[in-house]
VOLO-30394 format. One record per atom (N, C-alpha, C, O, CB): chain; atom name; x, y, z. Coordinates in steps of 0.001 Angstrom, whole numbers. Glycine has a CB too. Example, Ala and Ser with C-alpha at 12.3 -4.5 7.8 and 13.67 -1.06 7.14 Angstrom:
<rs>
{chain A | name N | u 13190 | v -5690 | w 7800}
{chain A | name CA | u 12300 | v -4500 | w 7800}
{chain A | name C | u 13200 | v -3300 | w 7800}
{chain A | name O | u 14236 | v -3319 | w 8465}
{chain A | name CB | u 11308 | v -4473 | w 9046}
{chain A | name N | u 12850 | v -2250 | w 7080}
{chain A | name CA | u 13670 | v -1060 | w 7140}
{chain A | name C | u 12900 | v 30 | w 7870}
{chain A | name O | u 13409 | v 1138 | w 8039}
{chain A | name CB | u 14084 | v -598 | w 5725}
</rs>
This chain:
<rs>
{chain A | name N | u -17627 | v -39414 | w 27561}
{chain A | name CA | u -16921 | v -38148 | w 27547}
{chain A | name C | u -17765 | v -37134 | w 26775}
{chain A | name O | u -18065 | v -37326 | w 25597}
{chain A | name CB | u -15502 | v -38301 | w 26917}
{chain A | name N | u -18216 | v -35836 | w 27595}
{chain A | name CA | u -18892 | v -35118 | w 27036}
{chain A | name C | u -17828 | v -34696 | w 25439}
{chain A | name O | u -16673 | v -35098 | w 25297}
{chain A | name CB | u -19320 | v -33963 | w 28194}
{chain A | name N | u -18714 | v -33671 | w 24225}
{chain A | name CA | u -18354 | v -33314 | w 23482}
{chain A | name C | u -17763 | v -31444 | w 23462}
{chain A | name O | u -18543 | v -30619 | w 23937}
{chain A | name CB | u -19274 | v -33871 | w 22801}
{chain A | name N | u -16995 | v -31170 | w 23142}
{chain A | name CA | u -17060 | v -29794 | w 23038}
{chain A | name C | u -16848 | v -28822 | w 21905}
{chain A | name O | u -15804 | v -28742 | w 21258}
{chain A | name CB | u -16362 | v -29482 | w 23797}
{chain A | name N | u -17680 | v -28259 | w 21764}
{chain A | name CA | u -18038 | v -27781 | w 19932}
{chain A | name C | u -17258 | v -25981 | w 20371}
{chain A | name O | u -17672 | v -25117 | w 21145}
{chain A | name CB | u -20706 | v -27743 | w 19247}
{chain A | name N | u -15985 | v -26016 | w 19441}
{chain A | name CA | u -15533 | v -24754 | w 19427}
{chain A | name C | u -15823 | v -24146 | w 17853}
{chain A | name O | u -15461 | v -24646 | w 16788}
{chain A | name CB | u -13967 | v -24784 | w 19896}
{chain A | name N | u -16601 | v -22896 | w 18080}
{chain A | name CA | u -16584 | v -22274 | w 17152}
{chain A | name C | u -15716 | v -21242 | w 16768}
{chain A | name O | u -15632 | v -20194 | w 17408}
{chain A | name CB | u -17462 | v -22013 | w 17136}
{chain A | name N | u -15022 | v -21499 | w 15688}
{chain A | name CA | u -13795 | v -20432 | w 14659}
{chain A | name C | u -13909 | v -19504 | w 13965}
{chain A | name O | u -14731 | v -19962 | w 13171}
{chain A | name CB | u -13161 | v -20894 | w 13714}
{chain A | name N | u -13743 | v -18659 | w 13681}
{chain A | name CA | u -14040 | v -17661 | w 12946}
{chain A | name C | u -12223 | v -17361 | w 12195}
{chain A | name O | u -11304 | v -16812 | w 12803}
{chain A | name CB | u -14883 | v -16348 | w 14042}
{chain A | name N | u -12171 | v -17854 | w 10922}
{chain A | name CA | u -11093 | v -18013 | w 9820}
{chain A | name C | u -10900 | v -17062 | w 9054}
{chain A | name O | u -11952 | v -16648 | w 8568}
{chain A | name CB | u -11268 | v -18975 | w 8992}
{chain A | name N | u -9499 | v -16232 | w 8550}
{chain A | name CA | u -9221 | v -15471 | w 7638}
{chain A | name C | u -8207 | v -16440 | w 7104}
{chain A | name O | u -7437 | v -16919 | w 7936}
{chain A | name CB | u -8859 | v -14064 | w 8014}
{chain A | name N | u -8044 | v -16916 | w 5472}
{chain A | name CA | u -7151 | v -17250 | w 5218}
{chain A | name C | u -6087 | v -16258 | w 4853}
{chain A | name O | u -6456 | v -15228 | w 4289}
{chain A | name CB | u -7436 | v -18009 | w 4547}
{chain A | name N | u -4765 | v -16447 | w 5113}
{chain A | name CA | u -3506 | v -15212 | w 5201}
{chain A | name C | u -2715 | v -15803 | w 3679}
{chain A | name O | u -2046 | v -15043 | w 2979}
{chain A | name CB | u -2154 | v -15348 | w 7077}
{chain A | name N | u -2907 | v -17096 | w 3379}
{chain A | name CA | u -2089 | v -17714 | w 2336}
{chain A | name C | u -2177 | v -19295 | w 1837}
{chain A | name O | u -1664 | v -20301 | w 2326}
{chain A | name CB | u -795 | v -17500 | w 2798}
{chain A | name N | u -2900 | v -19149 | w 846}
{chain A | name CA | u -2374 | v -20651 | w 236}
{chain A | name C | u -2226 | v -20707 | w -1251}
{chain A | name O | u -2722 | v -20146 | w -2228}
{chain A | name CB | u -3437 | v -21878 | w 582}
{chain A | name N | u -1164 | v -21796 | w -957}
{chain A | name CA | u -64 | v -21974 | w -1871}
{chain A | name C | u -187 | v -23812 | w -2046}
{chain A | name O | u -1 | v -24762 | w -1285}
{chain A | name CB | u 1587 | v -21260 | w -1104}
{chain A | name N | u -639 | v -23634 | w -3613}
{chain A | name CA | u -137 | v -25458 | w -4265}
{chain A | name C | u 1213 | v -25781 | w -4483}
{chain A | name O | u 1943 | v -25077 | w -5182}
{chain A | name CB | u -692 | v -25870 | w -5860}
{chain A | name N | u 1572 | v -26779 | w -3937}
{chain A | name CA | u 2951 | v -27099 | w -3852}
{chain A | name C | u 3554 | v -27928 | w -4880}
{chain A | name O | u 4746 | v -28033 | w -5167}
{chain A | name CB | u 3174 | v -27689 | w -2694}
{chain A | name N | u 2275 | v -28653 | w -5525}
{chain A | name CA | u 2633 | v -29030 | w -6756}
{chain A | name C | u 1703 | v -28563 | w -8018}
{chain A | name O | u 640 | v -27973 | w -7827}
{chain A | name CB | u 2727 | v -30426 | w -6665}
{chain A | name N | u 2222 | v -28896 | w -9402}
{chain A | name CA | u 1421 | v -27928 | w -10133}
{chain A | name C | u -68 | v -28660 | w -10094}
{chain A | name O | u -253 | v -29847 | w -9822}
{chain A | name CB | u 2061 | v -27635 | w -11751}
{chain A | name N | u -1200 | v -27577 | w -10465}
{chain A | name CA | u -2565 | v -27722 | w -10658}
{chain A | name C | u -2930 | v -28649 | w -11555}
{chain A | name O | u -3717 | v -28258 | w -12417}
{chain A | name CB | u -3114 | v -26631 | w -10989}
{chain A | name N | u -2456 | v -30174 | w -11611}
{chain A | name CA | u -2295 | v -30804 | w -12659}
{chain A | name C | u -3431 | v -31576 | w -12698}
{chain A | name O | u -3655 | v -31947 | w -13850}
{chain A | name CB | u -1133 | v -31442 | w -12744}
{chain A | name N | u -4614 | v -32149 | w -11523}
{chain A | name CA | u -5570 | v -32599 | w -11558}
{chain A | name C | u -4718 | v -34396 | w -11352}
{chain A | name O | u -5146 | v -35346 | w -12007}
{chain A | name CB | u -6483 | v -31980 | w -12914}
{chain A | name N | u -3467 | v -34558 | w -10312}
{chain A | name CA | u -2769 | v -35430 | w -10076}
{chain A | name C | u -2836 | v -36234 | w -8643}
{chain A | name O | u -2768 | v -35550 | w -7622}
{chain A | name CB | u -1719 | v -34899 | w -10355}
{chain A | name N | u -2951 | v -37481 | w -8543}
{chain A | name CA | u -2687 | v -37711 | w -7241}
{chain A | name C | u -1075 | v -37555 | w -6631}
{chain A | name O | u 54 | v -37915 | w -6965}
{chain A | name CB | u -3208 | v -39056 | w -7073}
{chain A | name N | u -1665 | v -36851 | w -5621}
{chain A | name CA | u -327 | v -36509 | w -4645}
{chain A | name C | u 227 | v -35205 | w -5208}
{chain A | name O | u 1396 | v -34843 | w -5345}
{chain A | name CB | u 987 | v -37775 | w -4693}
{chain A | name N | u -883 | v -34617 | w -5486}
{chain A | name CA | u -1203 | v -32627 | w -5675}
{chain A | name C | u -1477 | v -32626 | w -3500}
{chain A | name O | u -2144 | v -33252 | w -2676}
{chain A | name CB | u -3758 | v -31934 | w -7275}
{chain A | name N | u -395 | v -31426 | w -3516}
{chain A | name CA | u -707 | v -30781 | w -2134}
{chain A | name C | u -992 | v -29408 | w -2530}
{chain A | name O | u -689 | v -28712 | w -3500}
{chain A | name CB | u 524 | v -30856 | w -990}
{chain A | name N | u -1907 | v -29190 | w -1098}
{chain A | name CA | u -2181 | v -28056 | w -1032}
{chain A | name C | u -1944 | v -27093 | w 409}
{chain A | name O | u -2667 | v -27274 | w 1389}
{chain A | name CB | u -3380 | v -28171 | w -1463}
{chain A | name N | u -1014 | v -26218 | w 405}
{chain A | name CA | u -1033 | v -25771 | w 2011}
{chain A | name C | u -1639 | v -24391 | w 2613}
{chain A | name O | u -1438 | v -23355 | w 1980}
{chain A | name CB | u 419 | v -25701 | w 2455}
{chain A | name N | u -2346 | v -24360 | w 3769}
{chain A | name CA | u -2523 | v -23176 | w 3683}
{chain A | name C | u -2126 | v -22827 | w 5246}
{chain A | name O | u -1940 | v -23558 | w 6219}
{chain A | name CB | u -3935 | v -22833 | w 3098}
{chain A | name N | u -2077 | v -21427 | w 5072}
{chain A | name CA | u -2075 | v -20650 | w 6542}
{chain A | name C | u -3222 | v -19516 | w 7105}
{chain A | name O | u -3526 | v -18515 | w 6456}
{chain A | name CB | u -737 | v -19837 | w 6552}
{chain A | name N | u -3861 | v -19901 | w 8577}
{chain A | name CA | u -4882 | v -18872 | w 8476}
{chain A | name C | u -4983 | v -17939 | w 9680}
{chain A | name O | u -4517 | v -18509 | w 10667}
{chain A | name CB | u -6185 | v -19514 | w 8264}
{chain A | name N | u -5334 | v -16960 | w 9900}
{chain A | name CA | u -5648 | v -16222 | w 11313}
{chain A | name C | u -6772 | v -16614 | w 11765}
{chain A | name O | u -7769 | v -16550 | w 11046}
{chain A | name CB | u -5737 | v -14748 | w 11316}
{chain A | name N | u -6830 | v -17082 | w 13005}
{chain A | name CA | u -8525 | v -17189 | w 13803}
{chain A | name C | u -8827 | v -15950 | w 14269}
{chain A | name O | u -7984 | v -15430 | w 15001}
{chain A | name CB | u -8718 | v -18240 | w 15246}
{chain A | name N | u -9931 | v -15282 | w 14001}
{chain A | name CA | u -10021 | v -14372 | w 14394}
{chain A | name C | u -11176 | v -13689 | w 15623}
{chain A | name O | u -11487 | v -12620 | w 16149}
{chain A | name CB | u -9944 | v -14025 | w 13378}
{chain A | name N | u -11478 | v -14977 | w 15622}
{chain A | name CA | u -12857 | v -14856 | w 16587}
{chain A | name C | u -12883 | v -16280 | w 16955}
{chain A | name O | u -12708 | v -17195 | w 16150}
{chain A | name CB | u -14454 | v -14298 | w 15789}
{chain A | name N | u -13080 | v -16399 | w 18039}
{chain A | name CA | u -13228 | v -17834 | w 19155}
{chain A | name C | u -14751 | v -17939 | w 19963}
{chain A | name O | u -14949 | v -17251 | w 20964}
{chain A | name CB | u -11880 | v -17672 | w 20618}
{chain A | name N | u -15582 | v -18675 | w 19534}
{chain A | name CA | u -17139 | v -18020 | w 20649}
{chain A | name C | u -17509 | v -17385 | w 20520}
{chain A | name O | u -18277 | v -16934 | w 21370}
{chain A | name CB | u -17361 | v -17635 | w 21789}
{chain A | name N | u -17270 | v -16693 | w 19187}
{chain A | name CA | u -17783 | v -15150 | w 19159}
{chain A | name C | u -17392 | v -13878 | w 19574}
{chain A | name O | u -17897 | v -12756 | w 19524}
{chain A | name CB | u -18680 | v -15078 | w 19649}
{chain A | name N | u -15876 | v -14579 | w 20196}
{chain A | name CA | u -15289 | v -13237 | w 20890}
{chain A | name C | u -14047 | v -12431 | w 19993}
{chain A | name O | u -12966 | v -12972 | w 19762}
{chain A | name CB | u -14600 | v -13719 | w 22465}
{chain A | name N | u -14217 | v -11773 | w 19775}
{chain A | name CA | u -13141 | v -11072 | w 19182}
{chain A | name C | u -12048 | v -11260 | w 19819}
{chain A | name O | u -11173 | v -11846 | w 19180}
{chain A | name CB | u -13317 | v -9795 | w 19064}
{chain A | name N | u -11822 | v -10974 | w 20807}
{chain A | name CA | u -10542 | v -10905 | w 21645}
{chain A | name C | u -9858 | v -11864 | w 22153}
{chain A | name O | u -8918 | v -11631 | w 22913}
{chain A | name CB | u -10673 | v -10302 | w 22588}
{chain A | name N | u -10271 | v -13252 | w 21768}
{chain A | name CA | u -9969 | v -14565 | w 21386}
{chain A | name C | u -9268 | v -14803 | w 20065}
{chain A | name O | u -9948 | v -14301 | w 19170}
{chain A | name CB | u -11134 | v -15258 | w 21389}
{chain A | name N | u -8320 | v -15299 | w 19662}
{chain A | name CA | u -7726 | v -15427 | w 18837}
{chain A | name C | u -6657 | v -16120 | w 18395}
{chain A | name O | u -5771 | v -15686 | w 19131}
{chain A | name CB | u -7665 | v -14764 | w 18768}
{chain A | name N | u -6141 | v -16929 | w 17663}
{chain A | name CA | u -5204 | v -18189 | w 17129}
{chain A | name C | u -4710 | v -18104 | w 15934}
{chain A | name O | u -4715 | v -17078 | w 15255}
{chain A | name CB | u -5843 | v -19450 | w 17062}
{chain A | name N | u -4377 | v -18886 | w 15695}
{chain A | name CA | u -3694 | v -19643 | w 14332}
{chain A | name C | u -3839 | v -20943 | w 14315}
{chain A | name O | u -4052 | v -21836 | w 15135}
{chain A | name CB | u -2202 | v -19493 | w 14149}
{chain A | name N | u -3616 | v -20803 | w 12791}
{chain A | name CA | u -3916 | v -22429 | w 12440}
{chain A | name C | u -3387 | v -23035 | w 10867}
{chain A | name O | u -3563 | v -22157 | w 10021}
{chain A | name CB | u -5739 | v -22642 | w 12485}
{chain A | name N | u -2990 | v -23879 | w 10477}
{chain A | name CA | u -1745 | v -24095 | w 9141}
{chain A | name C | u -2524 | v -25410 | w 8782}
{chain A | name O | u -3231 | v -25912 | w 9656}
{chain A | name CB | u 361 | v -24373 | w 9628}
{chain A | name N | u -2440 | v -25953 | w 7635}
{chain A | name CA | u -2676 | v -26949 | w 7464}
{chain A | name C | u -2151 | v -27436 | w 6308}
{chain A | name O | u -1504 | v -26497 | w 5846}
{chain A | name CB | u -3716 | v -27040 | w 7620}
{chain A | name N | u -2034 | v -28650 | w 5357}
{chain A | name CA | u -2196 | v -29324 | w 3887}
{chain A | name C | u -2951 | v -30349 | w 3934}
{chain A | name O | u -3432 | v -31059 | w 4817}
{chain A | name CB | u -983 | v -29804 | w 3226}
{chain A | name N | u -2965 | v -30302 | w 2966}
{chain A | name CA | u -4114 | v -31419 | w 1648}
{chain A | name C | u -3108 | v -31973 | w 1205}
{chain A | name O | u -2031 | v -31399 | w 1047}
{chain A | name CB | u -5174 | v -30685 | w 112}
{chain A | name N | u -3457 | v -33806 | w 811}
{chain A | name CA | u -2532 | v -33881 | w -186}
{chain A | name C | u -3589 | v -34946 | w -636}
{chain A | name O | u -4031 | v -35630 | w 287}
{chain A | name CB | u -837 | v -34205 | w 111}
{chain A | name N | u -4067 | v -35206 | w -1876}
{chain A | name CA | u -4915 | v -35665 | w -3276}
{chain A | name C | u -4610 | v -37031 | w -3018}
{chain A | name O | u -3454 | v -37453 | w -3004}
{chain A | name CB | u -4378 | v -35065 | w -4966}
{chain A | name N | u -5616 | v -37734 | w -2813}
{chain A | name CA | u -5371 | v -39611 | w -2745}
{chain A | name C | u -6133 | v -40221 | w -3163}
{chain A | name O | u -6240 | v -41419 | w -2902}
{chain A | name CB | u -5302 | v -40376 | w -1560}
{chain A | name N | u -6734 | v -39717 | w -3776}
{chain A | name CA | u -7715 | v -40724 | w -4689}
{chain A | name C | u -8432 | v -39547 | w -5603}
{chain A | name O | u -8619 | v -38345 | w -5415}
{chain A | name CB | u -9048 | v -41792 | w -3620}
{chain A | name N | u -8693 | v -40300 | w -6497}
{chain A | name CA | u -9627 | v -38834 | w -7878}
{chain A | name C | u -10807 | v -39243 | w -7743}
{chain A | name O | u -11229 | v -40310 | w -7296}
{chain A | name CB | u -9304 | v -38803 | w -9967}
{chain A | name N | u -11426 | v -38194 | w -8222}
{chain A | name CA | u -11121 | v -37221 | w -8378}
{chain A | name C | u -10448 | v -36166 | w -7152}
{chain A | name O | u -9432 | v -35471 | w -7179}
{chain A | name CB | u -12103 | v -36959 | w -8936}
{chain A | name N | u -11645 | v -36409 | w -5921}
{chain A | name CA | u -11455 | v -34971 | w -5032}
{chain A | name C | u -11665 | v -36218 | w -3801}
{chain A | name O | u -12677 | v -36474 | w -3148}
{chain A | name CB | u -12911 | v -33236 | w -5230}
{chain A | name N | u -10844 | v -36613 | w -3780}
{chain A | name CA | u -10701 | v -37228 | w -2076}
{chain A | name C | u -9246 | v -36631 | w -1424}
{chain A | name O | u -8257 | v -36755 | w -2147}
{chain A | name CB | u -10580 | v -39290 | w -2032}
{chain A | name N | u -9096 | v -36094 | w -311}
{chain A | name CA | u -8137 | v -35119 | w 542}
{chain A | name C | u -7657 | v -35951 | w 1841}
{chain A | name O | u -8289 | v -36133 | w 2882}
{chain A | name CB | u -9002 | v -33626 | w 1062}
{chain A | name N | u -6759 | v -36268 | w 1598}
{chain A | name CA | u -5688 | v -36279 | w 3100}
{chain A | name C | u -5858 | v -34816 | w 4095}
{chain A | name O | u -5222 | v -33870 | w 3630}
{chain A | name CB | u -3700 | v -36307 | w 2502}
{chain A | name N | u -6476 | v -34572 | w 5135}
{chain A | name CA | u -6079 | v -33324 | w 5894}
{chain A | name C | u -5332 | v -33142 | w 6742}
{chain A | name O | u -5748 | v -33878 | w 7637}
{chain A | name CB | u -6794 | v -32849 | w 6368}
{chain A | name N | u -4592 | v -32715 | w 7049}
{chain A | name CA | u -3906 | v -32500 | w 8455}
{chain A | name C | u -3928 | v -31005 | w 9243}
{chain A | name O | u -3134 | v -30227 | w 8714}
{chain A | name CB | u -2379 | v -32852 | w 8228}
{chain A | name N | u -4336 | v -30686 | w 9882}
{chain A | name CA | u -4117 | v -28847 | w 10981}
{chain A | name C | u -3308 | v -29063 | w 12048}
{chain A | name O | u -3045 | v -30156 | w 12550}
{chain A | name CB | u -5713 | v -28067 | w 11922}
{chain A | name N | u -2921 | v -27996 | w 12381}
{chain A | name CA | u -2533 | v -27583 | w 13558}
{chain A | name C | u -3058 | v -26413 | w 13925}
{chain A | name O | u -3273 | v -25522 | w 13104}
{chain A | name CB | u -1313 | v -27538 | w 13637}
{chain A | name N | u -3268 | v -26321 | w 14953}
{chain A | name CA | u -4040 | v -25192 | w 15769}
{chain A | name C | u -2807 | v -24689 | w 16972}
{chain A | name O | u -2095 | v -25362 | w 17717}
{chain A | name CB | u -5697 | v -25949 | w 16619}
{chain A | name N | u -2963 | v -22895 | w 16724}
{chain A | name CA | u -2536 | v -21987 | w 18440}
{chain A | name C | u -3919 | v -21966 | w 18722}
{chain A | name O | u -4900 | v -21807 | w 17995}
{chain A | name CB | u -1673 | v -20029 | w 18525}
{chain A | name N | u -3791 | v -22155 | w 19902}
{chain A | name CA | u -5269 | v -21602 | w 20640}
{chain A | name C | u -5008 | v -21128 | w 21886}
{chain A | name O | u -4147 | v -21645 | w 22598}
{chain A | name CB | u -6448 | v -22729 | w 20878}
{chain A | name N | u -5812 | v -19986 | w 22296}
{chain A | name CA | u -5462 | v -19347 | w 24062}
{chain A | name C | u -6294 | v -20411 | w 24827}
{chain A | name O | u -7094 | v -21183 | w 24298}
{chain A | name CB | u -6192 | v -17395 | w 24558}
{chain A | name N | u -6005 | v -20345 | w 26086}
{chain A | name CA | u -7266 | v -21174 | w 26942}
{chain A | name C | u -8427 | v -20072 | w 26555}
{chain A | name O | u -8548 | v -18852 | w 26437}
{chain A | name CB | u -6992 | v -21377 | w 29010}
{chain A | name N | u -9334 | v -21482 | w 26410}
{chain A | name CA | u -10531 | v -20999 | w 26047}
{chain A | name C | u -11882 | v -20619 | w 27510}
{chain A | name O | u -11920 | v -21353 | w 28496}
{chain A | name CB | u -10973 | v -22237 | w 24934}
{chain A | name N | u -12308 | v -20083 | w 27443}
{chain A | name CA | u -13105 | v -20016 | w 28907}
{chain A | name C | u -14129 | v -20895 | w 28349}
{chain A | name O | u -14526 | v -20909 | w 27184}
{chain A | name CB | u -13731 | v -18371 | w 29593}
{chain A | name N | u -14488 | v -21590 | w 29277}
{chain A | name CA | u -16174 | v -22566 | w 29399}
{chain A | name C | u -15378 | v -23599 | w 28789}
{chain A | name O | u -16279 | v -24408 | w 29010}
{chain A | name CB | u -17982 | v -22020 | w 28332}
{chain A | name N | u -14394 | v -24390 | w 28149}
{chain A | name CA | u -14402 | v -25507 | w 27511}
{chain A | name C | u -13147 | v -26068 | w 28529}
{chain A | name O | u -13080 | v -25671 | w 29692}
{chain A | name CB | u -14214 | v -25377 | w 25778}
{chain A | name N | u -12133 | v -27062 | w 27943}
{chain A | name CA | u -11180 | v -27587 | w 28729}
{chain A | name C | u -9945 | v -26989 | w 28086}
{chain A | name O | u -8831 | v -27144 | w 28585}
{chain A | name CB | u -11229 | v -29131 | w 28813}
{chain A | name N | u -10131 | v -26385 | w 27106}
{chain A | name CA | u -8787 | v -25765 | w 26545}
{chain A | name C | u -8325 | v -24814 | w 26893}
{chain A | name O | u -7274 | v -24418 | w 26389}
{chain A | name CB | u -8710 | v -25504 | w 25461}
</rs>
């Protein structure tokens, strides 16, 4: 199965620690962002949300995203 490399272009809009900055396992972190460029195109554009949550120390991260995305031209999305 071929690969397909989408390039993003990210503004973060907001993030917020959900627990305090304590340097703790099972510190989350969430954020929300605008895509603002897709391929280079401006006029391409999404969203995308995600959290962190701290599982091992020092700095090892659980990730999870979700992505809006338009159909993309040239890829399968």
């Amino acid at each position: 199965m071929p690969t397909t490399i989408i390039n993003l272009k990210v503004r973060t809009i907001e993030e917020k620690a959900v627990t305090p900055q304590n340097n703790q396992l099972g510190n989350m972190i969430a954020s929300r962002d605008d895509i603002t460029e897709i391929n280079g195109d401006p006029r391409l554009r999404g969203q995308h949300s995600s959290f962190y949550v701290r599982v091992r120390m020092p700095d090892y991260w659980l990730w999870e995203a979700g992505y809006i995305l338009p159909g993309i031209p040239g890829t399968p999305f």
